[in-house]
C-alpha positions in Angstrom: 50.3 0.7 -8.5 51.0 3.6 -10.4 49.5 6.9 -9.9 50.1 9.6 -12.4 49.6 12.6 -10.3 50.0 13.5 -6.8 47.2 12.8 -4.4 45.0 14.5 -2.6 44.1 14.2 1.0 41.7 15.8 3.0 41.1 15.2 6.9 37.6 15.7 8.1 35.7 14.7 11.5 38.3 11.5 11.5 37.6 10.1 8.1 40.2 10.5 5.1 39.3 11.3 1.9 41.0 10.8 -0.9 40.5 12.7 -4.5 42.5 11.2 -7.0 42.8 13.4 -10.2 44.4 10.9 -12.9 45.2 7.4 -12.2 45.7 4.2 -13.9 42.1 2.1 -14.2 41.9 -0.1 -11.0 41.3 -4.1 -10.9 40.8 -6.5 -8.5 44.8 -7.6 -8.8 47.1 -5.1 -8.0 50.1 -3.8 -10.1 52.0 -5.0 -6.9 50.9 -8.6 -7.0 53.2 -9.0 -10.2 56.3 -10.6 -9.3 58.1 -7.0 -9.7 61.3 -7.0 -8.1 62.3 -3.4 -8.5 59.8 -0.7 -7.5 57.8 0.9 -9.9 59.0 4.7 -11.1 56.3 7.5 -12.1 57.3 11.3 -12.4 60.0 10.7 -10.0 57.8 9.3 -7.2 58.6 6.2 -6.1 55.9 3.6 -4.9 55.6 0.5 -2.9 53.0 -1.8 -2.0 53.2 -0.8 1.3 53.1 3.2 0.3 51.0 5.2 2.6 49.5 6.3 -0.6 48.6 2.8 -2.3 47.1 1.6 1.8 44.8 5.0 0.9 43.7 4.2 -2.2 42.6 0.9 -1.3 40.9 2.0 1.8 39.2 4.3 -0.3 38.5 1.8 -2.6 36.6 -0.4 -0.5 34.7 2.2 1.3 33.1 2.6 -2.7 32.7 -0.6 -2.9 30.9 -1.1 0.2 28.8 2.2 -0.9 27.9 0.6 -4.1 26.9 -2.9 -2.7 29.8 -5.0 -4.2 30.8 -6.3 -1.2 33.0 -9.6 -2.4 34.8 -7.1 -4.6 35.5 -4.9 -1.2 36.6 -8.5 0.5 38.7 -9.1 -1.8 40.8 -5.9 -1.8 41.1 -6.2 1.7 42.1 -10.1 1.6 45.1 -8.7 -1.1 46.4 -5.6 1.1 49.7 -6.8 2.8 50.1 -3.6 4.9 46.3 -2.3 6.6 46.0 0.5 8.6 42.8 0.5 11.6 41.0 3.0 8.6 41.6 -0.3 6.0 39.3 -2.2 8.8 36.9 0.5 9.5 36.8 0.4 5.9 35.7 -3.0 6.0 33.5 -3.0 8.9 31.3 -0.2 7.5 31.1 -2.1 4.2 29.6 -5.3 5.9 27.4 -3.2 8.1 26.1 -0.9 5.0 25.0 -4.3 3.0 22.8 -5.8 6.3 26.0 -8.3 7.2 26.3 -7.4 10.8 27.9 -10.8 12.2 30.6 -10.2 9.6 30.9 -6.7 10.8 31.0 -7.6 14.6 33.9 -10.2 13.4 35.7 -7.6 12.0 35.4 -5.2 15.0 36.2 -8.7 17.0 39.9 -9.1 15.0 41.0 -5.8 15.0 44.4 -5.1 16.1 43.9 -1.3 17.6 40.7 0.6 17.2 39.8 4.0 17.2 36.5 6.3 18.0 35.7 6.2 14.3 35.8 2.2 14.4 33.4 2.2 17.7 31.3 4.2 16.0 30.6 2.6 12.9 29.7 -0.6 14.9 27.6 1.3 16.8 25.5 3.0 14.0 25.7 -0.1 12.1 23.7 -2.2 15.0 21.2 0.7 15.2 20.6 1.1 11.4 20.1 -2.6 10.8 17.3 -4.7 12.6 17.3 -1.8 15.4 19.7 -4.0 17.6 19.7 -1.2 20.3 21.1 -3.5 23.3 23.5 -4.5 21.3 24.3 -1.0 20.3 24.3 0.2 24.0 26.8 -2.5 25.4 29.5 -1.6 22.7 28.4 2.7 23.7 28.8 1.1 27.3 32.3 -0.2 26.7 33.9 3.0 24.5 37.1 4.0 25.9 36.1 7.8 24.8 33.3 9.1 23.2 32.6 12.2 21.0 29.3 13.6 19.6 28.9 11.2 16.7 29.1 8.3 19.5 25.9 10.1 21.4 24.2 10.6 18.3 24.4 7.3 16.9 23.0 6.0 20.4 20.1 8.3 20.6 19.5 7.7 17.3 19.0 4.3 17.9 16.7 4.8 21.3 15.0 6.9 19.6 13.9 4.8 16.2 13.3 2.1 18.8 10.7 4.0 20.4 13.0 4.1 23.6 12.5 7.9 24.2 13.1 8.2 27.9 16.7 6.5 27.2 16.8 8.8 24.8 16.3 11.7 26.5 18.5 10.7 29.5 21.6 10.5 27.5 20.9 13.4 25.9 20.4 15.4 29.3 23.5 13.5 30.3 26.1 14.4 27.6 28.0 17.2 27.7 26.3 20.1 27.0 28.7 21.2 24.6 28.4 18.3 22.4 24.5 18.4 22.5 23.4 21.1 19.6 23.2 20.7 17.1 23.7 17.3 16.0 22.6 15.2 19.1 19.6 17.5 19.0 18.8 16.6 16.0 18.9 13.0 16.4 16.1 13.5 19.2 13.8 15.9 16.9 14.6 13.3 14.1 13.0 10.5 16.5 10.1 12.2 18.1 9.2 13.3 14.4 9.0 9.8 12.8 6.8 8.6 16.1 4.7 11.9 15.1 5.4 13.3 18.8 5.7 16.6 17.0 5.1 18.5 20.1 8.2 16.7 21.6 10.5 17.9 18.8 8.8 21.4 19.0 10.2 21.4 22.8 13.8 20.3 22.1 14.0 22.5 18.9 12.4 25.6 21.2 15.6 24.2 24.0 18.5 24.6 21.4 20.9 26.9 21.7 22.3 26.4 18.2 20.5 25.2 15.0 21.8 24.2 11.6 19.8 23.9 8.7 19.5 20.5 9.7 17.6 21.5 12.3 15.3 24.3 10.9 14.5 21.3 7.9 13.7 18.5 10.3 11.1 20.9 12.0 9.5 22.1 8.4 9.4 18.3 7.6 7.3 18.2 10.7 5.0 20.5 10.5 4.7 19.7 6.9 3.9 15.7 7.0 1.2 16.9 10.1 -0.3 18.9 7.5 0.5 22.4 8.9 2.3 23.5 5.9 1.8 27.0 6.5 3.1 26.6 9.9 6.1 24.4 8.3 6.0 27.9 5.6 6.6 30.6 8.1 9.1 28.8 9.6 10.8 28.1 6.2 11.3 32.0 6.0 12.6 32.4 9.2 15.8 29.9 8.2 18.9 32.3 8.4 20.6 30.4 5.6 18.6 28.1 3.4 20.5 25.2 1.2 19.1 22.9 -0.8 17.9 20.7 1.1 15.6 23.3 2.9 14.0 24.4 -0.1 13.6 20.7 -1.1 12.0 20.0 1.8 9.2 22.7 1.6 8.5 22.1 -1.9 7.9 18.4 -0.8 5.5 19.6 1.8 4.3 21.1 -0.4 3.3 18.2 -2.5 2.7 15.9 -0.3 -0.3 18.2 1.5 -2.0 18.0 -2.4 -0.8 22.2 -2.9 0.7 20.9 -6.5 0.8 24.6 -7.3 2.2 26.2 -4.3 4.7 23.9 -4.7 6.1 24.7 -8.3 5.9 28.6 -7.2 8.4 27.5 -4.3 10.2 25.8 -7.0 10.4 29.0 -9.5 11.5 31.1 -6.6 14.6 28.4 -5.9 15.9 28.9 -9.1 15.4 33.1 -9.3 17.5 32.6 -5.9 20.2 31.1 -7.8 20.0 27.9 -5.8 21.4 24.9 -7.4 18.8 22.3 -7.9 19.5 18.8 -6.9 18.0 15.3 -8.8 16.6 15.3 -5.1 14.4 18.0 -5.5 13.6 16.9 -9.0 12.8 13.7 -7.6 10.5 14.4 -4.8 8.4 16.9 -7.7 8.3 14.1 -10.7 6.3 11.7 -7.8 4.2 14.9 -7.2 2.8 14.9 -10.8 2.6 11.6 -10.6 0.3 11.6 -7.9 -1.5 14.5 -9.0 -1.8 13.2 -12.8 0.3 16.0 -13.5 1.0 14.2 -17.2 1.7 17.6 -19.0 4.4 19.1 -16.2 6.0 15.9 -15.8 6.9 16.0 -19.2 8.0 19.3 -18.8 10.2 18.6 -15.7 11.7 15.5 -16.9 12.8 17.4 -20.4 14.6 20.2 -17.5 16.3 17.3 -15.5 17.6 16.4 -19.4 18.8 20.0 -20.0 20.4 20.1 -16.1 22.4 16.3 -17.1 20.7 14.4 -14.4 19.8 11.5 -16.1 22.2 9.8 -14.9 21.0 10.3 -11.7 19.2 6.4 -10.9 16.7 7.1 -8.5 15.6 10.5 -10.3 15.6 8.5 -13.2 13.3 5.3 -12.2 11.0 8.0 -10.7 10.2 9.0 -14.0 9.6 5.9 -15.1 7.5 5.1 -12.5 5.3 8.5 -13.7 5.1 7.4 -17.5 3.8 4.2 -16.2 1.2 5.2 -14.4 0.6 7.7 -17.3 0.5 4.4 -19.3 3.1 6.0 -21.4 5.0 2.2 -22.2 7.2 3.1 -24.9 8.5 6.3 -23.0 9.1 4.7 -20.2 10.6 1.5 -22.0 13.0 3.8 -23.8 14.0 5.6 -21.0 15.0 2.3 -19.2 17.1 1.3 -22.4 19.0 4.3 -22.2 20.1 3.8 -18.7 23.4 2.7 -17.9 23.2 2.1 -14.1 20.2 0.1 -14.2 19.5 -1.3 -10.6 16.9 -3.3 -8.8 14.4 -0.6 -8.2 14.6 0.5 -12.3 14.1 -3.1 -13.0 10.8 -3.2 -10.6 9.6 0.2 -11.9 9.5 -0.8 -15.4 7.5 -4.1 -14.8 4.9 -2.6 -12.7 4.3 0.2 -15.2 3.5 -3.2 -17.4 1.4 -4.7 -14.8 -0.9 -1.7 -14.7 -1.4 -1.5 -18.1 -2.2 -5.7 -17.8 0.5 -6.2 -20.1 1.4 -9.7 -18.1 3.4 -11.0 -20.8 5.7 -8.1 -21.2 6.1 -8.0 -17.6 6.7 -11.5 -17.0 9.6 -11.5 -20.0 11.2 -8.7 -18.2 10.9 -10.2 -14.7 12.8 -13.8 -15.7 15.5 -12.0 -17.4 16.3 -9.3 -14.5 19.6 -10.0 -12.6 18.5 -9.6 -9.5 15.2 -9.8 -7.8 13.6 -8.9 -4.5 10.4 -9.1 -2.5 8.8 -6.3 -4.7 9.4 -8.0 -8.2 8.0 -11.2 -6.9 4.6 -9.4 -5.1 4.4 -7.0 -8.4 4.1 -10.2 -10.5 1.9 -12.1 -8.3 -0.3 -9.0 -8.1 -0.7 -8.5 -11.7 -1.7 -12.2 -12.2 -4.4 -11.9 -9.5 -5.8 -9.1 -11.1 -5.8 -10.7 -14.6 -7.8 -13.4 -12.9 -4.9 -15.4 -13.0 -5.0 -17.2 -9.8 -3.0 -20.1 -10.4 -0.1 -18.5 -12.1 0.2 -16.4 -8.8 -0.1 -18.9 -6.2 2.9 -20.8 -8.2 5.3 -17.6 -8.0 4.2 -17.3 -4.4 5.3 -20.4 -3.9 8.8 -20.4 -5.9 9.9 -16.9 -3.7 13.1 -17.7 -2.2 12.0 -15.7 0.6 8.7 -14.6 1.6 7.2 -11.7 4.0 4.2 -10.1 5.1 3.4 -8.2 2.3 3.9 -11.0 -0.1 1.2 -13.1 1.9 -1.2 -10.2 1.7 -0.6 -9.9 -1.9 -1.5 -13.6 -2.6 -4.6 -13.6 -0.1 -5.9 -10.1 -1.4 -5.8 -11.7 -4.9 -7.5 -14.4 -3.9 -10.3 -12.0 -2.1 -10.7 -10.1 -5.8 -11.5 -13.2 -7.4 -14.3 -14.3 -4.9 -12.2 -17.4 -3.6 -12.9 -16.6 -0.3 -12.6 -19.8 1.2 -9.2 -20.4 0.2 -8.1 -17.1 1.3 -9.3 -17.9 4.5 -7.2 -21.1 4.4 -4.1 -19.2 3.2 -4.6 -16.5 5.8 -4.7 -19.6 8.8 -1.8 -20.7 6.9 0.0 -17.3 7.3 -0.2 -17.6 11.1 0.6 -21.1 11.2 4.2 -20.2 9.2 4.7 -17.4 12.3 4.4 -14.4 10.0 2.4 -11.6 11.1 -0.4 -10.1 9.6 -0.8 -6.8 9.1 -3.5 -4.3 9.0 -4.2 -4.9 5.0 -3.7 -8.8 5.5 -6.2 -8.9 8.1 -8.8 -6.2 6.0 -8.7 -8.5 3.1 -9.2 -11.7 5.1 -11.9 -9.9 6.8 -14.1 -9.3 3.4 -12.9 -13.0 2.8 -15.7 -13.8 5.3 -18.2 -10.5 4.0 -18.4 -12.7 0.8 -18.9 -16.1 2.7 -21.6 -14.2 5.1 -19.7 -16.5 7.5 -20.0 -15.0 11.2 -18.4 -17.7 12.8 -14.8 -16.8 10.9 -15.6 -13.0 11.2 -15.7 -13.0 15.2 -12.5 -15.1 14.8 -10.6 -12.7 12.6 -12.4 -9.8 15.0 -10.3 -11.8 18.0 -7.2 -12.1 15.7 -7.8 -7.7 15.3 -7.7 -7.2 19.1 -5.3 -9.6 20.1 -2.6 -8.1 17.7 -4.2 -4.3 19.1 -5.5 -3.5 15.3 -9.3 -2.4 16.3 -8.2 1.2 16.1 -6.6 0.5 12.5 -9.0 2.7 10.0 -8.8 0.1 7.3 -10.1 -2.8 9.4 -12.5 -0.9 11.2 -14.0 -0.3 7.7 -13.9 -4.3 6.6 -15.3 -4.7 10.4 -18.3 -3.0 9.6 -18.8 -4.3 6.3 -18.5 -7.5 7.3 -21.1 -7.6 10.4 -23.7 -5.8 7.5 -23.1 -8.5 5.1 -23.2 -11.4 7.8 -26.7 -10.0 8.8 -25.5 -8.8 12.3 -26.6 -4.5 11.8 -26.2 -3.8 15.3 -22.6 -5.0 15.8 -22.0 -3.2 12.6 -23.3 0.2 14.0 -21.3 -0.7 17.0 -18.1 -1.0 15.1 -18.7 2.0 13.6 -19.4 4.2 16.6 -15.9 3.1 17.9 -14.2 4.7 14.8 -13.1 8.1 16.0 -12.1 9.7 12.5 -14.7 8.0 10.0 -13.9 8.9 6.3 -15.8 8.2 3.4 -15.5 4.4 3.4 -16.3 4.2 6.9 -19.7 6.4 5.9 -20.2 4.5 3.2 -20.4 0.8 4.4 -22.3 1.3 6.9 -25.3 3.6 4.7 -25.1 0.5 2.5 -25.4 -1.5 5.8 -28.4 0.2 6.9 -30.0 0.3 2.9 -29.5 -3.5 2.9 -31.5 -3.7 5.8 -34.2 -2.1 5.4 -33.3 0.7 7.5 -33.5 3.4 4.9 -34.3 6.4 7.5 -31.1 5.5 9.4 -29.6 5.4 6.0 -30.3 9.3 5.1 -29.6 10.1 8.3 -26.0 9.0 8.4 -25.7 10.4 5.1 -26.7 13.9 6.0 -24.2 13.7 9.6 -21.1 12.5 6.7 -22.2 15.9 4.7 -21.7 17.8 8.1 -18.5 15.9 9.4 -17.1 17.6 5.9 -17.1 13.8 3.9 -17.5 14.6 0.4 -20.0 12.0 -1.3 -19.0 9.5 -3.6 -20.3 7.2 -6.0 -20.8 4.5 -3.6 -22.6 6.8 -1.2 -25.5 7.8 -4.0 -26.1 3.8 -4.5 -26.5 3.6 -0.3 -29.3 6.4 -0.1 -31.2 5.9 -3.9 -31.6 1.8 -2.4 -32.2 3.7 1.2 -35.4 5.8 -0.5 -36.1 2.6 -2.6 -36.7 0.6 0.8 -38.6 3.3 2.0 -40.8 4.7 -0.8 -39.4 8.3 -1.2 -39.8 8.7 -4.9 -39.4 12.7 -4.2 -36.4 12.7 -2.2 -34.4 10.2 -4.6 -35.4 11.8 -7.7 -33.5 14.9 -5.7 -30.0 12.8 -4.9 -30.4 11.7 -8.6 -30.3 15.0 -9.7 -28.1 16.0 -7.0 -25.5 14.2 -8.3 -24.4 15.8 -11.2 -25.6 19.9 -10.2 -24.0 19.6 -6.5 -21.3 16.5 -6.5 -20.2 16.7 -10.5 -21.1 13.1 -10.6 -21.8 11.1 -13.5 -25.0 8.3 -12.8 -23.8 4.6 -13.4 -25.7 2.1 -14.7 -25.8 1.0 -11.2 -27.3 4.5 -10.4 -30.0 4.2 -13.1 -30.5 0.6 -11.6 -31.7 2.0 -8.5 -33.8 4.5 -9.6 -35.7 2.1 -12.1 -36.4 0.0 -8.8 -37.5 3.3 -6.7 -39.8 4.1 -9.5 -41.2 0.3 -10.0 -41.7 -0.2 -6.2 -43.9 2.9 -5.7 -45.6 1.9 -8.9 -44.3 4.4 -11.4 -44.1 2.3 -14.1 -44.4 4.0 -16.9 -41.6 7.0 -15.4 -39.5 4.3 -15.3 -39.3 2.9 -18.6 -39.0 6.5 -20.0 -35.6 6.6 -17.2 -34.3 3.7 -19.0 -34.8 4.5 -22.3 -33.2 8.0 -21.9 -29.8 6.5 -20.3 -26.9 7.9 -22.4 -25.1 4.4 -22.7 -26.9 0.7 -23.5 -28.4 -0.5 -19.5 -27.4 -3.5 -18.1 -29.0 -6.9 -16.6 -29.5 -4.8 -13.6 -31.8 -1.9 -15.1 -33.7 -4.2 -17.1 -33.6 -7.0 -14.1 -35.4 -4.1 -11.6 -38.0 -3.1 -14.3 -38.7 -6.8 -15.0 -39.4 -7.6 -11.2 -41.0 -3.9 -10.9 -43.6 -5.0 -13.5 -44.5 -8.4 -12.8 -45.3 -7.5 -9.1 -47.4 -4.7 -10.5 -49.4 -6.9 -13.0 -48.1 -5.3 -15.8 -47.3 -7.7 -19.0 -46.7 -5.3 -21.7 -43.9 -3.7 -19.6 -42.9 -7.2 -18.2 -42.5 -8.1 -21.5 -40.1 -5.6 -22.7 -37.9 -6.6 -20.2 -37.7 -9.9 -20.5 -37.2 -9.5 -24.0 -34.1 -7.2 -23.8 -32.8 -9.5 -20.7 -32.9 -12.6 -23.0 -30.8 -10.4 -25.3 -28.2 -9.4 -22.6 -28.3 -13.2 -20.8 -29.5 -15.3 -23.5 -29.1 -18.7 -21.1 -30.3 -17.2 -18.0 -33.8 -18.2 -17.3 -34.9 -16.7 -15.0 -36.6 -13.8 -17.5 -39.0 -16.6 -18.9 -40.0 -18.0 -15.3 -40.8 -14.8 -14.3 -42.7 -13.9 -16.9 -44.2 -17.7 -17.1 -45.1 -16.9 -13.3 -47.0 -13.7 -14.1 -48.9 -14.7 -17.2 -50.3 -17.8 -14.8 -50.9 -15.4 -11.9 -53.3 -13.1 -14.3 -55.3 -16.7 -16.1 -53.5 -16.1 -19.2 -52.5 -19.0 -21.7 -49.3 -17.1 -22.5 -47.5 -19.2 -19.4 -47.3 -21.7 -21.1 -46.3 -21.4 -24.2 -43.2 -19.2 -22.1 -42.9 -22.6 -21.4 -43.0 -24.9 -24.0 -40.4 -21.4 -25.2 -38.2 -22.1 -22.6 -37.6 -25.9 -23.3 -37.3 -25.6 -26.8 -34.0 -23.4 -26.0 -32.9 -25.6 -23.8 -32.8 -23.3 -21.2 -32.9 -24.8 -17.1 -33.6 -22.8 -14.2 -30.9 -23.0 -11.5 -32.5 -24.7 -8.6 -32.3 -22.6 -5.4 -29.8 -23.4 -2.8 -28.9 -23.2 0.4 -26.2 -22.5 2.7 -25.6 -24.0 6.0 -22.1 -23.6 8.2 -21.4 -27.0 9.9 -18.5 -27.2 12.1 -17.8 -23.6 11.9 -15.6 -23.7 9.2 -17.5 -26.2 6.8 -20.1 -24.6 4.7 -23.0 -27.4 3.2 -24.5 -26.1 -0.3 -27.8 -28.5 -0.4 -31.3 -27.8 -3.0 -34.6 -26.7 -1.7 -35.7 -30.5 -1.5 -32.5 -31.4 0.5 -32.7 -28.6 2.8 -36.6 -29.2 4.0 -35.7 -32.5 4.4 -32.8 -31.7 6.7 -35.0 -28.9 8.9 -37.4 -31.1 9.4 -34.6 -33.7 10.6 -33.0 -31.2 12.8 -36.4 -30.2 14.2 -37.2 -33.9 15.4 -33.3 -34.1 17.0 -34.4 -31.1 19.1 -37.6 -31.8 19.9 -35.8 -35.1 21.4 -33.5 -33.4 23.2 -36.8 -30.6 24.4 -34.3 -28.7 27.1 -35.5 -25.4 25.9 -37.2 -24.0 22.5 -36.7 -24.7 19.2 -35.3 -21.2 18.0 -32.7 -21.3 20.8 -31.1 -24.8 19.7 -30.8 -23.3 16.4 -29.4 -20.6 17.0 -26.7 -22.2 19.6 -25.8 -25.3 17.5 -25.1 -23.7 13.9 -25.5 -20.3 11.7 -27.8 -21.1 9.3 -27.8 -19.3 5.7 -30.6 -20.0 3.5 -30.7 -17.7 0.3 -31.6 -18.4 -3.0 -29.6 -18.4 -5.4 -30.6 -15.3 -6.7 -30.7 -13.3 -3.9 -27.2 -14.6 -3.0 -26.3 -13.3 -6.7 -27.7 -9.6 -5.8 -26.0 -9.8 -3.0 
């Protein structure tokens, strides 16, 4: 090995590290594995393989490669080196325990011929960073021959992520108290932070008796992610000596509590402070316009990372890809992926979701079999975007060629199959889940949950209700939501109300499903009134919320009151009416008989109405005997559905219901098309899992079967058999379709 100009070396907190200022390019095979006999000659300097100078290199070499995941590459230095040194296995050690390969790491530790504090430690911190393997962290701790403050740190670090906080806190109180601040105290803040025991870390930060910016930032963070960032603010200004990282972190709270503004100010004072920006600051404001749909200063900031050179920063980099995706910006964010020359997994992934959510599937899928590398997230990203497209098939095939599959993975197939109404066989992949040993979790079990919403099967609802408490998920918001929407669907209101008075924080989706609950129901009064109580817990109305109330006043025959939320809607809430809204209001307006009022309402929509608008003012006017208007509709539902005949029947119906001829020639109309009606169905849960679909004909026949098999058995009524020996679903077909 030849080395053109003397090294550097620097000694810090045990490790060595080395800055090399000119050196020959370094490969795998060393200069010195060349049958050389003589020693090699540069400026004078003579080297050898076993130089202290060439051991340091290497050492240094593998910790890089360790750092940078090429972990064969760092074997194989290691395997070559004649001479190592106990850094040259430390070296080692942390490379295995960086990449996740702690038996290899433990082997090392195992072998080695003398260790030091440094090597104990990197075990240590290696155990507690991967899997959380605390006891075995504790045991080596336990056995040290001496410890320093990195050794306490590392351990409370790990009782701490592990949720072990009274451990914590004991060897905390325990160490010397010259070692505890500021880094052990950090390590506890750190802990009782990420378990959002903010008032902990407030009491151990108030307890130090010296802080480091470490310190002051941790606690901003805090305050910040509880959404006291003007708390997290004032204590921002009282940091003696702000870095980088200080101001990064405020600017992120910033962000992250939806104060996009505030933010950039904080940003435009950094840089009049003549603090040198970081890609990490960068970073953390690119995913803030992204959020925000900040398209315009996104732009702006990624042409000032170009101007600062951080391009070549990756994760800085694949954040702004990730921001012209969702922008839908393809060829920007294609181009800047090209241009990359550190490409890794993440930039990969980035790029294919931004063509997944603009349903390019094709592009995505091109770019997915040619990656070098995939993980978890490439795989789920794919399956996703085939869901969506409808492609169900195509996803449940890359499901089931993953090499290795996890939680989220399962949810992503089982929510795809929930968006494309395959609710049974979600239900089957979710009981398959379990039976594989993987846990659910709170999304899985939300999605399975509206599995059974859109089967209006009870039976499986109280089962996946069980599955919730047993795994201690009732108090999750998300499936407290599905839980309520599932008991309104399955016909059960009360245990939907009951549901929902166990949510302690409802939001607008919690609001929201159960004023559709009540609307559904008939119980439009209870409807408005939940509706005014989310305007005074401070829930901001949505869409969804104007359908609950304008079917709520439908049910109940308030014309006045939703003609007002109509109007409401755009003057108060800056809400544009859907077709779905105008669909409602047609059917408030037919029910109390305001037929002609609601004609003019459909005829003045701004875009072309649906099935729906024309569907209400088609039933509106047949129950209210009115054939020119009945007419109309049918007419422009023909249009809109052309084999759909339900139109013609009604119409047929009404014509025959007044003595008018005009039935049948409907008629005779309706068979020269060639149009059939679909015969009404039923749906009866046998088994409590099997679900029998059977015609009106089939089904009397089989009540009136069922009767004479309880009348024989005559231990107590009729209604009380029934409703012990099956749920029983009858809808027609059309009601099921409303529905």
């Amino acid at each position: 090995m030849i080395i053109r100009q003397s090294s550097i070396f620097v000694v810090r907190r045990g490790w060595i590290h080395l800055y090399l200022q000119k050196f020959v390019p370094f490969y795998s095979t060393f200069a010195w594995q060349s049958p050389l006999t003589p020693h090699r000659r540069e400026n004078g300097f003579r080297q050898s393989p076993n130089s202290e100078q060439s051991i340091v290199f290497c050492n240094s070499q593998i910790t890089k490669m360790g750092r940078t995941g090429n972990i064969r590459e760092a074997e194989s230095i290691f395997n070559r080196m004649r001479v190592k040194n106990t850094v040259t296995w430390t070296a080692l050690l942390t490379a295995y325990a960086e990449n996740g390969e702690l038996a290899k790491a433990r082997k090392v530790f195992d072998e080695m011929p003398q260790r030091n504090i440094v090597s104990w430690n990197a075990m240590i911190t290696g155990y507690v960073r991967n899997q959380l393997r605390v006891s075995d962290a504790h045991e080596l701790f336990r056995r040290m021959p001496e410890r320093n403050s990195v050794s306490y740190a590392a351990m409370i670090t790990g009782y701490a992520s592990a949720a072990m906080f009274e451990e914590a806190e004991r060897l905390y109180n325990d160490m010397p108290r010259n070692w505890r601040d500021p880094v052990c105290a950090n390590a506890l803040i750190s802990g009782y932070l990420k378990a959002g025991a903010l008032d902990k870390a407030v009491g151990i930060f108030d307890g130090m008796m010296e802080k480091d910016v470490v310190s002051w930032s941790l606690m901003v963070d805090g305050f910040s992610e509880t959404g006291l960032v003007d708390v997290a603010r004032k204590l921002f200004e009282m940091i003696p000596e702000k870095n980088v990282v200080s101001w990064t972190v405020m600017i992120n709270g910033y962000m992250k509590t939806g104060n996009f503004e505030d933010g950039c100010l904080l940003f435009l004072s950094m840089k009049q402070e003549a603090v040198r920006v970081n890609p990490r600051t960068l970073t953390s404001i690119v995913e803030a316009c992204t959020s925000n749909q900040r398209y315009r200063e996104g732009c702006q900031f990624h042409g000032l990372v170009s101007r600062l050179g951080f391009e070549s920063d990756v994760i800085l980099t694949n954040s702004i890809i990730s921001m012209y995706g969702k922008f839908g910006c393809l060829e920007a964010a294609n181009r800047l992926f090209q241009s990359m020359k550190g490409r890794d997994i993440v930039s990969w992934n980035s790029l294919i979701a931004s063509y997944v959510q603009a349903d390019k599937m094709d592009e995505a899928y091109d770019l997915f079999q040619i990656m070098p590398k995939r993980d978890i997230i490439s795989w789920t990203t794919m399956i996703g975007g085939f869901s969506q497209k409808g492609d169900v098939a195509k996803s449940i095939n890359l499901f089931n060629l993953m090499p290795q599959k996890d939680d989220i993975a399962w949810t992503a197939i089982i929510s795809g199959l929930v968006n494309n109404e395959k609710f049974s066989e979600a239900i089957w992949w979710y009981s398959w889940m379990t039976q594989r040993s993987f846990r659910p979790n709170v999304l899985t079990l939300s999605s399975v949950i509206s599995a059974a919403s859109g089967l209006a099967n009870l039976f499986e609802g109280l089962q996946l209700h069980s599955h919730v408490v047993k795994m201690h998920m009732e108090h999750d918001l998300s499936v407290q939501n599905s839980l309520v929407s599932m008991y309104s669907k399955c016909g059960n209101i009360s245990d939907a109300y009951r549901v929902f008075k166990t949510i302690s924080s409802p939001n607008v989706v919690s609001f929201n499903s159960m004023i559709m609950g009540f609307a559904y129901h008939g119980l439009g009064q209870e409807s408005l009134n939940l509706f005014n109580r989310m305007q005074m817990d401070g829930q901001k109305p949505n869409e969804i919320s104007f359908l609950g109330v304008l079917s709520a006043c439908s049910h109940i025959g308030s014309v006045a009151e939703g003609q007002e939320f109509f109007k409401s809607m755009r003057s108060d809430y800056h809400i544009e009416p859907s077709s779905d809204h105008y669909a409602c209001m047609i059917d408030l307006l037919g029910r109390a008989g305001l037929l002609d009022q609601a004609v003019d309402l459909i005829l003045s929509m701004p875009f072309e109405p649906h099935a729906g608008a024309w569907g209400a003012l088609l039933n509106a006017s047949c129950s209210q005997s009115r054939p020119d208007i009945a007419k109309l509709a049918a007419e422009q539902l023909m249009i809109l559905e052309p084999d759909n005949a339900t139109p013609l029947v009604a119409l047929s119906n009404m014509y025959s219901s007044l003595g008018r001829r005009d039935g049948e020639e409907v008629r005779l109309a309706q068979k020269s098309k060639g149009i059939l009606k679909s015969a009404g169905c039923s749906w009866i849960l046998l088994t409590n899992t099997k679900i029998l679909r059977i015609t009106s004909f089939q089904f009397s026949v089989f009540i009136d079967f069922t009767y004479k098999m309880i009348q024989l058995q005559g231990s107590y009524s009729i209604e009380e058999r029934m409703r012990d020996s099956m749920n029983l679903h009858n809808h027609s077909s059309r009601s099921r379709l409303r529905l």
